[in-house]
Steps between C-alpha positions, in 0.01 A plus 500: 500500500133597564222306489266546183108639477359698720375500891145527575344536801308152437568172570367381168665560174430410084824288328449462152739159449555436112142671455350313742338723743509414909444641829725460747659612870793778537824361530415182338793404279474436094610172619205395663277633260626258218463153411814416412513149417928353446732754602726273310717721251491297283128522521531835390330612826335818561857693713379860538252726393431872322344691817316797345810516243780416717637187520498336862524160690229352537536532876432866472239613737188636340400841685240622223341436184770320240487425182712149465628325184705185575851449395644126397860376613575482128408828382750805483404634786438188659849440406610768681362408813613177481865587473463759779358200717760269429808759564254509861499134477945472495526767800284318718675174440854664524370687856385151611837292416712738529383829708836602600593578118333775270395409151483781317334552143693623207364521159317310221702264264314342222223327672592515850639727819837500607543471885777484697600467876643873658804308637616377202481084584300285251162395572355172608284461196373101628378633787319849395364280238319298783368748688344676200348160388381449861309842513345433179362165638385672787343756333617779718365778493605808429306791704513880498587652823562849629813554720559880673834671412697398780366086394647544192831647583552262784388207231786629218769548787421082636537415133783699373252671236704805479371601174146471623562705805652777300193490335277529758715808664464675199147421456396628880183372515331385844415109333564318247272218358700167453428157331598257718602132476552279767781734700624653198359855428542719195361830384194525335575666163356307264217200529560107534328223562253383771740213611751301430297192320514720187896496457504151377734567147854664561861354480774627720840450414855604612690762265816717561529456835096594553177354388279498244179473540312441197085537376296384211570733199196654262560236221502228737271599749445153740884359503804627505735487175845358532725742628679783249778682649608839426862590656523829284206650681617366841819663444370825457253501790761361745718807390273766472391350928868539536446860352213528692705481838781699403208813424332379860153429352438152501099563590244728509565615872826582407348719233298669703753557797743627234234756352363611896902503601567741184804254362314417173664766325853328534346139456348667159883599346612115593201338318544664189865529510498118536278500236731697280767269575330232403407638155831580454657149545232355244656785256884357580327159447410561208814716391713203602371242271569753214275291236179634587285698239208474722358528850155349506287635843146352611337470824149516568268751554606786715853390531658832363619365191514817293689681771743250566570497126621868494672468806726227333512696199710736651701239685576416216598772361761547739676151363505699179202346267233710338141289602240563310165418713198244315143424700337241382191709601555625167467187287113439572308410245200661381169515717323267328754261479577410831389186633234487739514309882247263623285749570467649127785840644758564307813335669772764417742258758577170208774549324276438144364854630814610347563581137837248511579507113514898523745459828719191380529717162620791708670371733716297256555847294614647776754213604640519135568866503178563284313822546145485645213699539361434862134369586301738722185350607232700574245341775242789442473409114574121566766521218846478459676764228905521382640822610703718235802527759727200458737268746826329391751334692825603463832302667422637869116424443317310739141397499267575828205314456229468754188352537260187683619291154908554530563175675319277263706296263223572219526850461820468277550188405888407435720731661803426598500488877847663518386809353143496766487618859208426671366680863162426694412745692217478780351752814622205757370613879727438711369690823287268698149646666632307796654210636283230385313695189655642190405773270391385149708572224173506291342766713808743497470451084114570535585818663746614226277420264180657638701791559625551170211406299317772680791768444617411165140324340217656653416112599307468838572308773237232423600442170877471560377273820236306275749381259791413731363111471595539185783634492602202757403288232718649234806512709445142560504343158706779339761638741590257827541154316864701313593705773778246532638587128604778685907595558380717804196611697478810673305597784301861460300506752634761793479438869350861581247545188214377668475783707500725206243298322287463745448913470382440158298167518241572757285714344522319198395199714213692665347551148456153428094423567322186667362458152824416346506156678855323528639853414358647815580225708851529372502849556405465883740201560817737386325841714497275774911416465559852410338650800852323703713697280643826626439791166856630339457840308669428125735777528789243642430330195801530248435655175632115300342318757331215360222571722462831260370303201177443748439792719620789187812717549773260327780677336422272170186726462150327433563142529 
């Protein structure tokens, strides 16, 4: 990471704090510049701060002028920070109690991270529980160091961080800057805290063999809710990490070494031929029960919904039945009659966005062997029209409906449940950026959807970047709370697309201007990730890749 503003040859520089306007030294941290007051969380403390449009700790070094706005614990990016810090907070406790063992991260679950232990024995939750609690009383702090190459290295070989020194091979560089607490180091890719004292709310808990450690969701922002568990979605990450291994990327070094070693290629055919097979055993799922009339798909944004729908159309075509393919993309209602958010935008992500008598009376044709004419909606003239073509089901019929809506009870009322299959389908990351960070599932979906909105939509980067909050929000009232209504999940995301993506993305992410606010400090929080990922060209790519529906090229044409 590099530090923010810009040298002078002076040893006085101007910080505007909040609008406040001060003179200062070089090197002076944002830190010492504020007043902070309780650095209680629940205080809602200041945790971080917008450094001339990038977010940074607030022990970042000022080295020229700087613009600063102030970030709270409880705010979304605040939020962020916080959870980075408390992941920080678990490794240093583990290295402390336990520094023979490796605790390694895995992925997000509701709202906490799944960790686990490499060799395989269960944690001792009492005691990491103490040592966390004791480093919060202490207020440790948490500092920002630079260690040379051969530091580093020699750092991830004492610990067992193999991920991280696969990383840092691949990344070549003569230092690396660090966050450090207490003993326990870990790379600086993203801001946290100033110490310790702020990590007062989390819950840590043991669960399938690992932890849990849990964090204060958006609706409840100072205490944790009771717990929720979601095995489904466990069960598909701790398969597709089995995957994972089998295809030998379990992190971004091994990404990297497989793209440098010129093995991708191979890894490539696995991953989607895995993928393939996976399709295919939700099409003899469904062929099994013989009942169904209907395959309901949602998933949130970016999850490859529409693609995933063909390619189980012809699955199951192979089992004999003749799909015919619904979106509920077509069922909008009429500009003017969608409902607005909060913020007086029209929120196209409820499910009263939807004209539902117009789909219940289709769908219900359809089901009795009635003949329809399909809705086509038409974004462009905000209107949805009745095509002259028709649809009817016939004996070997089967319905392939997909959209954000198809795992909500409401959209058709009383079905029977015999005749209904139901799949979720998600972009779940399951390559970690090392040994102790992961890679957001939320930024590989802001990436597809930058990327396509910019192909397919003529949207910039900003805009696709300025709405993503709410987006978030949609998928959180209308999508996650019924994921569980689902008969299956599947996993799209691919261990190798990043480097294809990443191609694509960073120009797109260059465009984005200081102006834009949050937008551009999104946009320099994912260049900074991107620049560790080693470029793929697209032509590995397979034709019915589900990676096609976002990058162009698919064999299902313009989707």
């Amino acid at each position: 990471m590099k530090a923010y503003g810009i040298i002078w040859d002076m040893e006085k520089i101007k910080a505007t704090i909040d609008g406040r306007m001060t003179e200062t030294e070089a090197g002076t941290t944002i830190l010492e510049l504020l007043e902070t007051g309780s650095i209680r969380y629940e205080d809602n403390p200041v945790s971080a701060a917008y450094a001339n449009g990038c977010v940074v700790s607030l022990k970042e070094k000022l080295m020229g002028s700087t613009e600063i706005r102030t970030i709270r614990a409880a705010s979304p990016e605040g939020k962020r920070v916080y959870r980075k810090s408390i992941c920080f907070l678990l490794c240093y406790a583990s290295a402390l109690i336990a520094p023979e063992r490796t605790l390694i991260i895995g992925h997000s679950l509701g709202d906490g991270y799944y960790f686990r232990y490499r060799d395989g024995r269960k944690p001792d939750t009492k005691a990491l529980k103490a040592a966390m609690n004791e480093a919060v009383r202490n207020d440790l702090p948490i500092d920002l160091v630079t260690l040379t190459a051969e530091e580093a290295l020699e750092y991830s070989r004492r610990r067992n961080l193999a991920e991280t020194g696969k990383l840092l091979l691949s990344e070549n560089a003569s230092s690396y800057r660090f966050a450090r607490l207490g003993d326990c180091y870990e790379m600086d890719y993203e801001p946290m805290v100033p110490s310790a004292g702020y990590l007062g709310l989390w819950e840590l808990m043991n669960y399938e063999g690992g932890l849990l450690l849990r964090y204060p969701q958006t609706r409840s922002p100072f205490r944790i809710l009771p717990f929720s568990d979601n095995p489904l979605l466990f069960s598909v990450f701790s398969e597709n990490k089995r995957i994972s291994g089998i295809v030998g990327i379990e992190s971004l070094g091994d990404l990297n070494r497989q793209i440098s070693e010129g093995t991708i290629t191979e890894t490539i055919r696995l991953t989607e031929a895995l993928q393939r097979k996976r399709i295919a055993a939700i099409a003899s799922a469904v062929a099994e029960k013989k009942t169904i009339k209907a395959v309901f798909i949602a998933g949130p944004s970016s999850s490859g919904k529409t693609t995933f729908s063909m390619k189980l159309t012809d699955e199951l075509i192979l089992h004999g039945y003749s799909p015919i393919r619904l979106s509920l993309d077509d069922y909008y209602l009429p500009g003017d009659l969608v409902p607005v958010d909060e913020n007086g935008e029209k929120d196209f992500d409820v499910l009263e966005s939807l004209d539902i008598p117009l789909f219940r009376e289709q769908f219900s044709d359809l089901v009795n062997g009635k003949e329809i004419h399909p809705a086509e909606h038409s974004f462009k003239e905000k209107k949805t029209v009745l095509l002259d073509k028709t649809l009817k089901m016939d004996e070997d019929s089967i319905l392939i409906i997909e959209g954000i809506h198809g795992l909500n009870p409401a959209l058709i009322g009383d079905f029977p449940e015999e005749k209904i299959f139901r799949v979720y389908i998600s972009a779940l990351t399951q390559v970690n950026l090392d040994t102790r960070s992961r890679i957001s599932t939320t930024d590989n979906r802001i990436l597809r959807r930058m990327i396509r909105d910019s192909r397919t939509r003529g949207i910039p980067a900003a805009e696709t970047l300025r709405r993503w909050p709410q987006v978030e929000r949609g998928e959180k009232n209308n999508i996650f709370p019924f994921q569980n209504n689902a008969d299956i999940m599947i996993n799209s995301a691919l261990e190798y697309e990043l480097s294809v993506l990443v191609t694509y993305a960073i120009p797109l992410l260059r465009s984005v201007r200081r102006e834009e606010g949050e937008a551009y400090a999104l946009s320099r929080r994912l260049l900074a990730f991107l620049d560790l990922v080693y470029p793929l060209p697209d032509d590995a790519v397979p034709p019915d890749s589900i990676l096609r529906e976002f990058i162009g090229g698919s064999i299902y044409g313009a989707i």
